[in-house]
C-alpha positions, -999 to +999 in steps of 0.1 A: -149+324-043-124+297-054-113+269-026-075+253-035-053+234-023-015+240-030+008+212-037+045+209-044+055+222-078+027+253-075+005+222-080-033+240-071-058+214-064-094+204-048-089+178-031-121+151-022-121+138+014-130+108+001-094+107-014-074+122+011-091+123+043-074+098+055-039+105+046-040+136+067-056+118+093-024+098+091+000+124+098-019+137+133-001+136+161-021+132+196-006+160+217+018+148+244-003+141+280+011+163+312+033+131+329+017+124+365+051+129+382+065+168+368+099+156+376+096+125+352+090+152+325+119+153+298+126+181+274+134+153+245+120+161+212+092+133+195+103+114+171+082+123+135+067+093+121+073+086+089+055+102+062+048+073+039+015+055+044-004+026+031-043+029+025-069+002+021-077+009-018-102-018-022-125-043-004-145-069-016-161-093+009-147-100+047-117-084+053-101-082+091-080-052+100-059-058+133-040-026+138-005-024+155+000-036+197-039-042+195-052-080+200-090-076+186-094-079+148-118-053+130-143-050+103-114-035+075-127+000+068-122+017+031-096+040+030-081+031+068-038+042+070-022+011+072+015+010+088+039-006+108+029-036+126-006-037+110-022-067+099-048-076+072-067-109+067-093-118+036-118-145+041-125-169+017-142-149-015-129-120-001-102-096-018-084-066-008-059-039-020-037-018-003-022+015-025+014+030-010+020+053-036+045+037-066+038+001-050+006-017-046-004-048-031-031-068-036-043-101-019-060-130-027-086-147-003-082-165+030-045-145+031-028-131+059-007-104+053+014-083+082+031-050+075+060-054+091+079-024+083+072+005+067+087+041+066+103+064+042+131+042+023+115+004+037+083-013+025+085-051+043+058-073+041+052-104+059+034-133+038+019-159+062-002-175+040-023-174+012-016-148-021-008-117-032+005-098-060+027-068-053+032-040-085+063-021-084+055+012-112+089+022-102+117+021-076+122+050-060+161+058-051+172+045-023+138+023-012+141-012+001+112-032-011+111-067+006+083-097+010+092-122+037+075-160+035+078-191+058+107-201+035+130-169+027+129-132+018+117-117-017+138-083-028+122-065-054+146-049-075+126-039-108+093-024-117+070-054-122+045-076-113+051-104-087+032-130-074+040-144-041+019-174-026+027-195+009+008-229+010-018-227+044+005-250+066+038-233+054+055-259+038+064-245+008+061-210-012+059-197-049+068-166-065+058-158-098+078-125-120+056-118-145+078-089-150+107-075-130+134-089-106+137-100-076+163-121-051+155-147-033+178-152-004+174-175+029+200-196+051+229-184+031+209-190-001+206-163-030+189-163-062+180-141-088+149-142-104+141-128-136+108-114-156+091-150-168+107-172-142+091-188-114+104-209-082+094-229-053+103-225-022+110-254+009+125-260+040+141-227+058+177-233+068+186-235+043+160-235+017+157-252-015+149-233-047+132-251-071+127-238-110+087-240-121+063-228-145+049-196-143+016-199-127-014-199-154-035-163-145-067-171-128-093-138-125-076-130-088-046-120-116-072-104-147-085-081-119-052-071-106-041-061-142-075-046-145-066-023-112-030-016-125-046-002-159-071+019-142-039+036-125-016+037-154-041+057-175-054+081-147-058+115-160-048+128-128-013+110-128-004+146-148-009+165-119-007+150-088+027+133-080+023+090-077+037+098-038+000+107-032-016+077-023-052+079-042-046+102-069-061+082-090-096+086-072-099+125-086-106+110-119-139+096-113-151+129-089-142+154-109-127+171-141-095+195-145-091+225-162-063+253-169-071+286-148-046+312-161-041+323-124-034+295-109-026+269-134-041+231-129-072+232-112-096+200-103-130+210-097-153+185-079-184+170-099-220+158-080-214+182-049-234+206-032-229+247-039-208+245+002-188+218-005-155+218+012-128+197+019-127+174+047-162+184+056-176+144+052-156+113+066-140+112+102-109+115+117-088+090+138-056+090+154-030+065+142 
């Protein structure tokens, strides 16, 4: 017997928890609670949440995870959802990635980063200190992608590679585009950046741009470019749309191969004769 998975396009699929465990996880919603008053019941329909997700990709060392209208900070858990109002903070040594399908963010140690908005046409980050990088494979129509600092607001218009770094006390900030474009705009200030320009920001109403260097690449960059190539060439990029956040993870679990019946099949490597989906990992409401 043959176990698949059918995706758009008569995409058939295995898919490993590992991969996507979490994403439908994501999309659970806890069943609405009898109200304690029946006449305080309404017959107003829930709003869906959005379908677009962020997952922690990649950990390395102490990272925090402080999820939305929560105040206690976390041990950061390997592919956790991570949406609106969430927050993630690396200690020193420590790095972290975060994979929303054709964007990806990583961050340097000792940063703090918030999600401050995220749904189906807005990805807005919050920068409160520290460093990240942000890769943009491509724009999708109609998407707003935004990173805020201390001293303005970063549009991304371009597929790329940004850098975006805010000094600990939040004096200043610089941004790096190593490829792309971007606008920089703050107290009725805009500026366009363009691929191999950098800037510094001060001040916040308004702020002063200042033309710099571009930043010399340290290994926090060498290892971002090392985790954009590992998803550039991904085998399974043929077959499973980017929108799917961990695609890339088939590649090392398993092989595909053309059944005439079905048409693109991944068949998991290193598991036992029952394996089925979603059978390992756990399952959390978010």
């Amino acid at each position: 017997m043959k176990l698949i998975k059918t995706l758009d396009r008569s995409l058939c699929i295995l898919i490993p928890a590992i991969a996507i465990l979490w994403a439908t996880a994501s999309f659970a919603q806890e069943a609405p609670r009898p109200a304690e008053n029946p006449s305080a019941q309404t017959n107003a329909p829930a709003e869906n949440p959005p379908s677009r997700v962020a997952r922690l990709s990649f950990l390395r060392g102490n990272v925090s995870f402080l999820r939305a209208a929560l105040t206690q900070w976390s041990q950061a858990t390997l592919n956790f959802p991570v949406t609106t109002g969430d927050r993630v903070y690396t200690e020193r040594g420590a790095w972290a990635e975060l994979e929303l399908g054709a964007y990806t963010i990583r961050m340097a140690d000792a940063s703090d980063l918030t999600v401050t908005n995220l749904n189906d046409r807005i990805v807005q980050l919050g920068l409160n200190q520290g460093s990240m990088r942000v890769t943009v494979h491509e724009i999708l129509p109609g998407d707003t992608v935004e990173v805020d600092t201390p001293n303005g607001a970063l549009t991304l218009l371009g597929e790329g590679s940004y850098r975006i770094t805010v000094e600990p006390s939040g004096t200043y900030s610089t941004v790096n585009v190593n490829s792309g474009r971007l606008e920089i705009t703050g107290g009725g200030v805009s500026q366009m950046l363009e691929s191999g320009q950098a800037a510094k920001l001060t001040g916040q109403n308004p702020i002063i741009i200042e033309s710099i260097p571009l930043s010399t690449f340290d290994g926090f960059d060498r290892w971002c470019e090392e985790r954009d190539l590992r998803i550039s060439s991904s085998k399974s990029s043929k077959y499973v749309s980017r929108d799917t956040p961990g695609y890339e993870e088939l590649d090392a679990y398993g092989t595909w191969q053309e059944v005439p019946e079905y048409g693109p099949v991944w068949y998991p490597a290193g598991v036992a004769v029952d394996w089925v989906p979603y059978r390992f990992g756990r399952w959390v409401w978010v």
